[in-house]
C-alpha positions in Angstrom: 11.9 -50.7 -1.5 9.1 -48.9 -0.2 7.3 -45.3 -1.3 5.7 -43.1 1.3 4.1 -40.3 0.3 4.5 -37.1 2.7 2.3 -34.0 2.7 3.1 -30.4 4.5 -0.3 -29.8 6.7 -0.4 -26.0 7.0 -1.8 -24.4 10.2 -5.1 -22.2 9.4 -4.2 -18.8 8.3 -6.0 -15.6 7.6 -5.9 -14.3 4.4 -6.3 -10.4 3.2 -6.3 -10.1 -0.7 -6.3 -6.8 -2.3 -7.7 -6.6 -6.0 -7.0 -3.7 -7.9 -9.5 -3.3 -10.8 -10.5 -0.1 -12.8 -14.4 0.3 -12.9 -16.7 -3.0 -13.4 -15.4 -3.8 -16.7 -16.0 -7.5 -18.1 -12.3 -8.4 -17.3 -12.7 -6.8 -13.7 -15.7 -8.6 -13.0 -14.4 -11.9 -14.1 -11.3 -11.2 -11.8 -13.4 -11.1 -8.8 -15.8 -13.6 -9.6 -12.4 -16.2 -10.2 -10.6 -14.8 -7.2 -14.3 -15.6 -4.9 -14.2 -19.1 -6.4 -10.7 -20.1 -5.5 -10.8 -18.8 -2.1 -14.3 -20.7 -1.5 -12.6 -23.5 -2.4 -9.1 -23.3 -0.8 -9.0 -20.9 1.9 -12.1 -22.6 4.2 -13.4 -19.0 5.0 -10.1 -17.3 6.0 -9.8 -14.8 4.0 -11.3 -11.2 3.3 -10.9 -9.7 0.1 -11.0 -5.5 -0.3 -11.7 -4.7 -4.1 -9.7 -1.4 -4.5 -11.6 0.5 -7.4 -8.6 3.0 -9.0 -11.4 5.0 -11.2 -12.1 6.4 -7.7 -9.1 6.5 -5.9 -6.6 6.8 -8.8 -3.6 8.1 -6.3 -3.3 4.9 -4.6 -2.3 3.4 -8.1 1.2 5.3 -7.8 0.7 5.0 -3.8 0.5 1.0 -4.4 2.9 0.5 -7.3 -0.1 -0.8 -9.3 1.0 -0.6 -13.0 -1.6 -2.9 -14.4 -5.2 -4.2 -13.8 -6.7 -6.2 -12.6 -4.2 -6.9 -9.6 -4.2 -9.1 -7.1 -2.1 -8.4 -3.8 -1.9 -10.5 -0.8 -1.1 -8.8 2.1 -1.6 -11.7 4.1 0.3 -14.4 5.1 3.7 -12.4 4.4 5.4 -12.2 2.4 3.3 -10.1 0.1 2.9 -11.6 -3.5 1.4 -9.6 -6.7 -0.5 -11.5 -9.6 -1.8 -9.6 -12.7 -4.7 -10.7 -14.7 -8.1 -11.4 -14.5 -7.1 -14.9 -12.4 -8.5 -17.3 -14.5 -5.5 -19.6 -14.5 -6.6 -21.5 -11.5 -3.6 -23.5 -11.1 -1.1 -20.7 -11.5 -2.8 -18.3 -8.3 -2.7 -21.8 -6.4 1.3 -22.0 -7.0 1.7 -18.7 -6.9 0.3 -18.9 -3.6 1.2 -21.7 -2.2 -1.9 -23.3 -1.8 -1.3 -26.3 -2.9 -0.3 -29.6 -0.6 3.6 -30.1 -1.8 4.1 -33.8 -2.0 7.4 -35.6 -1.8 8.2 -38.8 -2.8 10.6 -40.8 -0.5 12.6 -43.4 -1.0 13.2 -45.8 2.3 
């Protein structure tokens, strides 16, 4: 019996994140500066991120259907995913995401 271990190589895509924050509170700031981190690491400069400040733009809250901050939408790659917080759960924006390599175990 033999395991091989296979890995799903994704093609390079671009990335456009939207973060939703309210002002530069402490839990805003941190959202940024985790979100920066993760895409430096992951997303090999494919990526562009628009912070979205609703303390100046609060229509595009209801616009958006932003109903709690800081968010984090990715437009791109569709489909569009939404994840609340200030991101400092590294591993849970990775899954969410799907930027980690799936691994499968097979059996030959």
């Amino acid at each position: 019996m033999e395991f091989q271990e296979e890995s799903n190589v994704r093609e390079p895509e671009f990335w456009e994140l939207q973060l939703y924050v309210a002002g530069q509170t402490p839990k805003s700031l941190k959202a940024f500066a985790n979100l920066k981190k993760i895409c430096q690491e992951h997303l090999n400069g494919q990526y562009r991120i628009e912070v979205i400040d609703l303390m100046e733009n609060p229509n595009l809250a209801k616009q958006n259907q932003i109903v709690a901050l800081p968010t984090l939408v990715r437009k791109l790659p569709e489909p569009m995913k939404v994840i609340i917080g200030d991101l400092s759960n590294q591993e849970k924006i990775l899954l969410g995401f799907n930027l980690q390599p799936i691994k499968a175990w097979k059996t030959y």
